[in-house]
Short mmCIF file of the C-alpha atoms (twelve columns), coordinates in Angstrom:
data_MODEL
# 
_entry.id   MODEL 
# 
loop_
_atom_site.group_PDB 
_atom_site.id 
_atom_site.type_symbol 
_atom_site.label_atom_id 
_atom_site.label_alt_id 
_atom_site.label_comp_id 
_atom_site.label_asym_id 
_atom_site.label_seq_id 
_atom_site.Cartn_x 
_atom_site.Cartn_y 
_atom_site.Cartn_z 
_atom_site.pdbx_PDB_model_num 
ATOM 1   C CA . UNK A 1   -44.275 57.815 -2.587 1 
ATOM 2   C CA . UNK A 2   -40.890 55.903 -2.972 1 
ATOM 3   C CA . UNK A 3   -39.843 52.904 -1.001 1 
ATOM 4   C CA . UNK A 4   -37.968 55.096 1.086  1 
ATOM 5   C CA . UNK A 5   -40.614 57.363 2.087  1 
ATOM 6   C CA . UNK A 6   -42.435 54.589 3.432  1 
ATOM 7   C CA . UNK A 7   -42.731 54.817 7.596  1 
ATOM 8   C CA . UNK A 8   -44.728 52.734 10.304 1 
ATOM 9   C CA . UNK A 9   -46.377 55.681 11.274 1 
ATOM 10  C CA . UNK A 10  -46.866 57.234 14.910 1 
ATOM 11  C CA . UNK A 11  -45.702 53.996 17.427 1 
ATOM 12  C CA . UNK A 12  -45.990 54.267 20.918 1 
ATOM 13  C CA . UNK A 13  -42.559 52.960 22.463 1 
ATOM 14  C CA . UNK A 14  -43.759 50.039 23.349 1 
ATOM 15  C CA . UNK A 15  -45.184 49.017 19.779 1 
ATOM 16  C CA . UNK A 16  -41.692 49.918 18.265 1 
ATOM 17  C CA . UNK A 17  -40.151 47.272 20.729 1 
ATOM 18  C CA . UNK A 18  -42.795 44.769 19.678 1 
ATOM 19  C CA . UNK A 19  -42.302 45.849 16.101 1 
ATOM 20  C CA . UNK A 20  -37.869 45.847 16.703 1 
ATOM 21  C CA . UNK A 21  -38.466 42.588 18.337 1 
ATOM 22  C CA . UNK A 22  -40.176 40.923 15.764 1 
ATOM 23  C CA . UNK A 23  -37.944 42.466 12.869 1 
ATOM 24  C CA . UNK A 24  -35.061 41.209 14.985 1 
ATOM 25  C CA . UNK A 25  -36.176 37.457 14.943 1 
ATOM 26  C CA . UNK A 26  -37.035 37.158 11.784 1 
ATOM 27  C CA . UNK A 27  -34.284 38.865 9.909  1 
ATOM 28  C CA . UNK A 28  -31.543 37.061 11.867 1 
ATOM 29  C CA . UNK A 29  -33.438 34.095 11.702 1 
ATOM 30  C CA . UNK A 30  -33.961 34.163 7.812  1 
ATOM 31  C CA . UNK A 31  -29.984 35.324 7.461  1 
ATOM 32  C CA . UNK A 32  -28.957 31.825 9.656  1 
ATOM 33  C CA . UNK A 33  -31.833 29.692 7.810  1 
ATOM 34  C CA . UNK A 34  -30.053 30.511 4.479  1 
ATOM 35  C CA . UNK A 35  -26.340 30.192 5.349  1 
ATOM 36  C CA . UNK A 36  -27.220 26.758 7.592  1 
ATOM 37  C CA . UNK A 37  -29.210 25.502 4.333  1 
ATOM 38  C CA . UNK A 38  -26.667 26.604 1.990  1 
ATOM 39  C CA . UNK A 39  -23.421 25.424 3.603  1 
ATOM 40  C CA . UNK A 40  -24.481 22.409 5.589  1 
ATOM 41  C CA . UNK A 41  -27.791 21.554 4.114  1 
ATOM 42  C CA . UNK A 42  -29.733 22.257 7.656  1 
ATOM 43  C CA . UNK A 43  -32.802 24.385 7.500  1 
ATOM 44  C CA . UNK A 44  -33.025 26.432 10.731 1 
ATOM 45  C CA . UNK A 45  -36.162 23.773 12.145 1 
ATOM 46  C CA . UNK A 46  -33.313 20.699 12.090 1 
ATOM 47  C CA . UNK A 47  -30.689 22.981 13.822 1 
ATOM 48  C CA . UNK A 48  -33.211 24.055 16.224 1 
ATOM 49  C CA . UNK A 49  -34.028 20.254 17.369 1 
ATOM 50  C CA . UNK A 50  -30.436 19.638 17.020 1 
ATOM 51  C CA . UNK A 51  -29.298 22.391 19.599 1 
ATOM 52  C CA . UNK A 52  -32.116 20.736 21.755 1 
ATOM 53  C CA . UNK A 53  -30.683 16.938 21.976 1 
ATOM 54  C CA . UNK A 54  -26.660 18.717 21.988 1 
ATOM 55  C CA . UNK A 55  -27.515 19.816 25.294 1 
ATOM 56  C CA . UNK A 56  -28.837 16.585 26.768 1 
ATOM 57  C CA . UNK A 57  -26.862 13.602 27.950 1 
ATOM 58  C CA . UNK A 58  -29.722 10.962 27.725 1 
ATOM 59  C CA . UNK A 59  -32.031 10.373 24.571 1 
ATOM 60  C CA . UNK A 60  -35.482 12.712 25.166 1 
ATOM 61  C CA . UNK A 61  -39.454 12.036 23.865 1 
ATOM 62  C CA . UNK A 62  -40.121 13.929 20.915 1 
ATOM 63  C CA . UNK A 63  -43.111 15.189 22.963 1 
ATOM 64  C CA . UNK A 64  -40.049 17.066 24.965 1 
ATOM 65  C CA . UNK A 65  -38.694 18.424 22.273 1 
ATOM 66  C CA . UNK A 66  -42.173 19.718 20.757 1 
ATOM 67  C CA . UNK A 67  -42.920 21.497 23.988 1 
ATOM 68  C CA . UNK A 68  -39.438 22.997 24.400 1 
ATOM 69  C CA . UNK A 69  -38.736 23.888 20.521 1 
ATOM 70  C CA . UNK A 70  -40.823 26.712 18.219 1 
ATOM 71  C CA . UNK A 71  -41.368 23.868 16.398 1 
ATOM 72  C CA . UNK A 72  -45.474 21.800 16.605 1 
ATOM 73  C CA . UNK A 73  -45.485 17.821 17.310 1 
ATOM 74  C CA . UNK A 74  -45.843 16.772 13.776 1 
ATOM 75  C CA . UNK A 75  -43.288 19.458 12.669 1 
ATOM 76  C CA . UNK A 76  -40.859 17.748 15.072 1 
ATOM 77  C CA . UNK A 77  -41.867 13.956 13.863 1 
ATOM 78  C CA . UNK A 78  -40.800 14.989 10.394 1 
ATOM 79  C CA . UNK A 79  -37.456 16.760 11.531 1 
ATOM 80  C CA . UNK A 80  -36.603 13.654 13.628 1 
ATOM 81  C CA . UNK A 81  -37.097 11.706 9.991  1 
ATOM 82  C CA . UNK A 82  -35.213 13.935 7.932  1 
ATOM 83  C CA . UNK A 83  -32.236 13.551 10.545 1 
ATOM 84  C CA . UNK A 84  -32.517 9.766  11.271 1 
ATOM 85  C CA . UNK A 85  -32.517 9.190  7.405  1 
ATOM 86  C CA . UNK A 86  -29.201 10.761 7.608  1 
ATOM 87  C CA . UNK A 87  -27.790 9.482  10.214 1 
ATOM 88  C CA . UNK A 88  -27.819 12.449 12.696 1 
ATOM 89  C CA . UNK A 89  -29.919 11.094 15.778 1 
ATOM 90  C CA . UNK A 90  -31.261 7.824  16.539 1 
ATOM 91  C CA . UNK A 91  -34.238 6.481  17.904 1 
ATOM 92  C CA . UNK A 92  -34.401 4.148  20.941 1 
ATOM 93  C CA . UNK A 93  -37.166 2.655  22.474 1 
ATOM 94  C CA . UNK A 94  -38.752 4.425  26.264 1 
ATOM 95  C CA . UNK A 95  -37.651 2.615  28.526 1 
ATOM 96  C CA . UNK A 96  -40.728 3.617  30.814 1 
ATOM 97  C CA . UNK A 97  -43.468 3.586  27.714 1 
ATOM 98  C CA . UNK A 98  -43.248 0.487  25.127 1 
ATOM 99  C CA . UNK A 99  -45.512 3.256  22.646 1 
ATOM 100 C CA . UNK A 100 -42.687 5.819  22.827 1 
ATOM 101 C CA . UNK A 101 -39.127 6.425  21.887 1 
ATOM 102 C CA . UNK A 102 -36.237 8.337  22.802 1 
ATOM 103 C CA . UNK A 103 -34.039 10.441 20.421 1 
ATOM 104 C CA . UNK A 104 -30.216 11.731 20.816 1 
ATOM 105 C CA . UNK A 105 -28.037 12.828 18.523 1 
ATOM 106 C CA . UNK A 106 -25.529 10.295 16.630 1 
ATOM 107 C CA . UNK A 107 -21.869 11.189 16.742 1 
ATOM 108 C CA . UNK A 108 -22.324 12.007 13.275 1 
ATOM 109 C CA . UNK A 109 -24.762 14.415 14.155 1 
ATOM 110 C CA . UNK A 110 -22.916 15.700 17.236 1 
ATOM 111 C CA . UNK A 111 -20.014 16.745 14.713 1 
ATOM 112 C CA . UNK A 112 -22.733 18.060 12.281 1 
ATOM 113 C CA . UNK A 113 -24.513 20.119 14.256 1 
ATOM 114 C CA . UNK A 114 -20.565 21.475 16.165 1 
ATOM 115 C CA . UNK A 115 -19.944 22.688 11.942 1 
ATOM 116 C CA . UNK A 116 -23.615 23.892 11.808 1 
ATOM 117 C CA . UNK A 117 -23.003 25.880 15.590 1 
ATOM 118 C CA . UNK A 118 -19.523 27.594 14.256 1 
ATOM 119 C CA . UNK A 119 -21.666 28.937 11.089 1 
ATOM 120 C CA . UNK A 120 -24.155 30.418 13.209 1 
ATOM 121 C CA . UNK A 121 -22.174 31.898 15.338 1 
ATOM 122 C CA . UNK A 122 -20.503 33.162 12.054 1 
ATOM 123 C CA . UNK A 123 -23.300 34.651 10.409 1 
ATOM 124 C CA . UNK A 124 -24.705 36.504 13.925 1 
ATOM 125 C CA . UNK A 125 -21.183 38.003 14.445 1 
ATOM 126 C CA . UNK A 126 -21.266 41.057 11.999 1 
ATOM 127 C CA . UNK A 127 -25.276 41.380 12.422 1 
ATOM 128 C CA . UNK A 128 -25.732 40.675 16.036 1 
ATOM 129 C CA . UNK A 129 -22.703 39.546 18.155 1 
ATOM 130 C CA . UNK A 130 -20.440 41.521 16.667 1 
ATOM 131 C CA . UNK A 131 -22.865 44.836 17.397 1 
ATOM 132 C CA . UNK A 132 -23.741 44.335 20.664 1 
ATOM 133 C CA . UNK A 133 -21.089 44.779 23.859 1 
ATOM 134 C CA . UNK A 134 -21.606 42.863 27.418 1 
ATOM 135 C CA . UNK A 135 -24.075 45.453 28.738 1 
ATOM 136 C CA . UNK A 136 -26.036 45.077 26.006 1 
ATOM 137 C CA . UNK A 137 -26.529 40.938 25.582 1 
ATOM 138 C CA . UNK A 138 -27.454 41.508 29.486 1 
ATOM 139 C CA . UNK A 139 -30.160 43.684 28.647 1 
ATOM 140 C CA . UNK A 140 -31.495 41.402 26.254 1 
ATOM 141 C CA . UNK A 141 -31.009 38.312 28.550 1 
ATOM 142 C CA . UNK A 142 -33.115 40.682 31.371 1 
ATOM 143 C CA . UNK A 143 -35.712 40.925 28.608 1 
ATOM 144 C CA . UNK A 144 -36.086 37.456 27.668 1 
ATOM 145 C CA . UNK A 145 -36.170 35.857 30.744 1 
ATOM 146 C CA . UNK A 146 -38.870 38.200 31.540 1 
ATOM 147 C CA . UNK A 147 -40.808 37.464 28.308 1 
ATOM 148 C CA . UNK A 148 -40.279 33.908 29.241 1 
ATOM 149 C CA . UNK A 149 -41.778 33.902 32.692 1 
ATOM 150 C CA . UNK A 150 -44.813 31.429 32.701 1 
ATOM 151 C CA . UNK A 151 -48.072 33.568 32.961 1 
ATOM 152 C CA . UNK A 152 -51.530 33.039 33.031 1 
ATOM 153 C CA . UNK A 153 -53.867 32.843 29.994 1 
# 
């Protein structure tokens, strides 16, 4: 058997969507990894918190950003240190809990992570963005916000 010959077998639809899904997230995730490492030294995890703290006017808890990111608590803690050593977000102290700080993104980092955004956006365009017409990124949007709906265990 070549390489070419090689087939998932009989799917049901709905285990090719899971299947298309998960190809879909991890190849266009790998592709933006690379190109954010390689031309802005950013692995995917840093732009991730960084898109996080761009969209917030006040510092947040790094317990926010763990529970909003793909990323776990100490995964976060060691992001935060890679971009605090250099320079990209600051800490501040909670105002509300002496045991916990706040993060935001420096100026530095805002300008960083505007470079980092136009490379994403970049890469996705002949792969994704560039692929897809209106209709289509509102079918997706449909989709996620229905795979995002909270549900119970």
């Amino acid at each position: 058997m070549t390489r070419s010959d090689l087939t998932l077998g009989p799917l049901s639809e709905q285990d090719h969507a899971f299947y298309g899904l998960v190809w879909a997230g991890t190849t266009l995730a790998a592709r933006v990894d690379r190109e954010l490492t390689r031309a802005h030294g950013l692995p995917m995890s840093w732009f991730e918190v960084m898109l996080w703290l761009a969209g917030q006017q006040e510092p947040v808890a790094a317990s926010d950003l763990g529970a909003r990111t793909m990323l776990s608590r100490s995964q976060v803690s060691r992001v935060v240190d890679a971009l605090a050593a250099r320079g990209l977000v600051a800490r501040t102290p909670s105002p509300t809990d002496a045991r916990s700080v706040r993060i935001a993104l420096t100026e530095l980092g805002r300008a960083a992570f505007a470079e980092a955004d136009a490379t994403r956006r970049e890469v996705l365009r002949p792969v994704f963005t560039g692929l897809l017409d209106e209709a289509d990124i509102q079918a997706l949007e449909t989709v996620w916000r229905k795979l995002k709906q909270p549900r119970e265990q």
